[in-house]
Backbone as JSON Lines, residues from 0, in Angstrom:
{"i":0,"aa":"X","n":[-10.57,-10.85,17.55],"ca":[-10.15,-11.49,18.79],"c":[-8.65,-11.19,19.01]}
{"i":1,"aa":"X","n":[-8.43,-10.77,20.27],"ca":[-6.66,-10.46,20.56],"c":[-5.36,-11.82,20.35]}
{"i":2,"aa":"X","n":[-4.93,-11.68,19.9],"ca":[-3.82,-12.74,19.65],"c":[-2.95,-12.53,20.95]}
{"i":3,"aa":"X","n":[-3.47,-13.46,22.08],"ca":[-3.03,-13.44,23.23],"c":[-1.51,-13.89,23.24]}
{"i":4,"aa":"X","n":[-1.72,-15.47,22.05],"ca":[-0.24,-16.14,21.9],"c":[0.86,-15.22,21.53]}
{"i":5,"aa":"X","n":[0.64,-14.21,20.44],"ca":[1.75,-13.32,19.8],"c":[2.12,-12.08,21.11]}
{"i":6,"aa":"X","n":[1.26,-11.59,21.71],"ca":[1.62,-11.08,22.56],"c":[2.58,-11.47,24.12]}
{"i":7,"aa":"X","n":[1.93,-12.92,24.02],"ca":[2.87,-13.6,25.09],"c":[4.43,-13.74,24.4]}
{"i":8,"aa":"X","n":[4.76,-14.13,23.54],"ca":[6.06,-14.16,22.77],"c":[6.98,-13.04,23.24]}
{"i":9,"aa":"X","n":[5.78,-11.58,22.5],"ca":[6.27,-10.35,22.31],"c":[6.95,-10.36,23.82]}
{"i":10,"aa":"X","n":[6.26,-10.36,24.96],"ca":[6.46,-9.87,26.2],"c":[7.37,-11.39,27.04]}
{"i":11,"aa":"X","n":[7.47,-12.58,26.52],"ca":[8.36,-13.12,27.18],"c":[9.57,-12.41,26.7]}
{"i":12,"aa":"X","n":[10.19,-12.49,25.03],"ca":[10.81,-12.18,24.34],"c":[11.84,-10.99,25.35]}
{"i":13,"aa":"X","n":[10.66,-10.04,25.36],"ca":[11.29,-8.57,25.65],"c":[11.8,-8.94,27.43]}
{"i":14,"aa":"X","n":[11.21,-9.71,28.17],"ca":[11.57,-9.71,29.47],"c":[13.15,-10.59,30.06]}
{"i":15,"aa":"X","n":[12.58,-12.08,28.71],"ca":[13.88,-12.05,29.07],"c":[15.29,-11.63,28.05]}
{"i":16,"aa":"X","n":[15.08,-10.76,27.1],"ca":[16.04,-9.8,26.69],"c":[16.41,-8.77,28.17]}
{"i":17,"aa":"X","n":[15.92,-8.49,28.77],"ca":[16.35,-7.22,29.7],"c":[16.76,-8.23,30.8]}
{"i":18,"aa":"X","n":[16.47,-9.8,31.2],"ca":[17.25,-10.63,32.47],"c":[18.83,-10.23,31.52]}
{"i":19,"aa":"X","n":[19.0,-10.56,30.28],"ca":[20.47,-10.81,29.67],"c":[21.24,-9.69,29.68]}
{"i":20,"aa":"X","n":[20.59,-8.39,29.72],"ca":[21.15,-7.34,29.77],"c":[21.06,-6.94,30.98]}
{"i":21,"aa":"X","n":[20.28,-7.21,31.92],"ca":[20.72,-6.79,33.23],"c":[22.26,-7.29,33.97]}
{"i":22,"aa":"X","n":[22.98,-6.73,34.63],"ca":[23.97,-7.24,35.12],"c":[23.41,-8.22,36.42]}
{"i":23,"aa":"X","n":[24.08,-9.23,36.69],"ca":[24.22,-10.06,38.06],"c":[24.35,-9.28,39.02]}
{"i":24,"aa":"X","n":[24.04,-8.29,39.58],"ca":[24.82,-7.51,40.79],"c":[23.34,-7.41,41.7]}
{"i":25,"aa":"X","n":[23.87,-7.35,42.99],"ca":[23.47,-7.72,43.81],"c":[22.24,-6.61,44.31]}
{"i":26,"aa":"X","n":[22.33,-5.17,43.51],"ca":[21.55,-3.81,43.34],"c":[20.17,-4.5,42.03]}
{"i":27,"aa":"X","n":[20.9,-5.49,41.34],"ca":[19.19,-6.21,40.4],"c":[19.14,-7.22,40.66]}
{"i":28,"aa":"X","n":[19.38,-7.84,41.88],"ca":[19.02,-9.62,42.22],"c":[17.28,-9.02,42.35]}
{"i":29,"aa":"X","n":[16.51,-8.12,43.06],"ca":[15.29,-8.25,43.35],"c":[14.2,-7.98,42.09]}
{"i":30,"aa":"X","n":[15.24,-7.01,40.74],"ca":[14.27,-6.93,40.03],"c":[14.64,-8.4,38.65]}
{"i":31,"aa":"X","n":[15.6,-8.88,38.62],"ca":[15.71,-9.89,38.26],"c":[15.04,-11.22,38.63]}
{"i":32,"aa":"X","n":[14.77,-11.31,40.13],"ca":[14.07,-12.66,40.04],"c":[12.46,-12.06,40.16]}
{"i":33,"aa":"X","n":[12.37,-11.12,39.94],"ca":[10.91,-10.66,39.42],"c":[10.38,-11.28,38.04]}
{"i":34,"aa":"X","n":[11.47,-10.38,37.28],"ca":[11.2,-11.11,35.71],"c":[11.54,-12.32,35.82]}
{"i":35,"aa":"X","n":[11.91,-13.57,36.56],"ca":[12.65,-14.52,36.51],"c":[11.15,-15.42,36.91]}
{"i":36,"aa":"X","n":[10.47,-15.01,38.06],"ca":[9.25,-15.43,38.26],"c":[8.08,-15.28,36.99]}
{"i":37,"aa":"X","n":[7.93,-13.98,37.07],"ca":[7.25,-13.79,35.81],"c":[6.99,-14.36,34.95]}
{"i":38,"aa":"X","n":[8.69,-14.81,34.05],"ca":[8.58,-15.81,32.9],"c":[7.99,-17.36,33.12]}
{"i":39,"aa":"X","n":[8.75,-17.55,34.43],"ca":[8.2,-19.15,34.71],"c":[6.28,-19.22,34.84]}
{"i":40,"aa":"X","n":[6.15,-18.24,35.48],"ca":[4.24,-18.58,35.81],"c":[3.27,-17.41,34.52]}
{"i":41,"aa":"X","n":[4.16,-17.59,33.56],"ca":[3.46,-17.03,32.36],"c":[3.73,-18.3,31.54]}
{"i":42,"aa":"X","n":[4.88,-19.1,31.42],"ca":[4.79,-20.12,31.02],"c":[3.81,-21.2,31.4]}
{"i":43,"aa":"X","n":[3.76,-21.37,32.64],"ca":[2.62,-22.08,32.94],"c":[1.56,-21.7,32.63]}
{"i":44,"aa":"X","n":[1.09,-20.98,33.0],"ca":[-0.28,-20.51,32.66],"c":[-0.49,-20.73,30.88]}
{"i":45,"aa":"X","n":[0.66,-20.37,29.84],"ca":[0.85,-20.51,28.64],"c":[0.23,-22.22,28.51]}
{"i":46,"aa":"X","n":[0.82,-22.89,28.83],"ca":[1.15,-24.31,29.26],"c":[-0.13,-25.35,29.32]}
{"i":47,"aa":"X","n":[-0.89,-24.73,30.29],"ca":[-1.85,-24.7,30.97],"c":[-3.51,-24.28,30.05]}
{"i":48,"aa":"X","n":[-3.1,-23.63,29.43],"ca":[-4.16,-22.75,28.82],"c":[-4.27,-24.0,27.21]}
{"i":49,"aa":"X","n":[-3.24,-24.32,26.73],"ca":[-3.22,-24.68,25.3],"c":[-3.31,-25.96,25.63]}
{"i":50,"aa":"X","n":[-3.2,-26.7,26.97],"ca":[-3.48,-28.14,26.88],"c":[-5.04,-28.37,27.18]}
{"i":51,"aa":"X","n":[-5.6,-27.15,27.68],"ca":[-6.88,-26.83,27.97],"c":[-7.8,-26.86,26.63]}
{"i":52,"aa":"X","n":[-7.27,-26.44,26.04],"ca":[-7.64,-25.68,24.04],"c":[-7.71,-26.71,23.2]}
{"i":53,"aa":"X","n":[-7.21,-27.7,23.97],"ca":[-6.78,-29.28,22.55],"c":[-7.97,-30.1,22.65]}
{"i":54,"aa":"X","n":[-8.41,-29.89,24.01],"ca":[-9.08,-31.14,24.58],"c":[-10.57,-30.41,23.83]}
């Protein structure tokens, strides 16, 4: 079975490593609040999924 959790880590991890290394400038505001979205509705869904799993 795929270890969905370790992979979510892997790929929050790496996404928001590249928000910290991206600069603020106004040429990556669009791909920044990409990954910026991203992280938030992968969290949820994360969120979402494991309160689902308990019950």
């Amino acid at each position: 079975m795929p270890d969905y959790q370790k992979a979510y880590h892997i790929l929050c991890a790496a996404a928001s490593a590249a928000l910290d290394a991206l600069p603020q400038t106004e040429e990556n505001a669009a791909g920044r609040e990409t990954l910026q979205k991203a992280l938030y509705e992968a969290e949820e869904v994360y969120i979402e999924t494991a309160d689902d799993s308990a019950t």
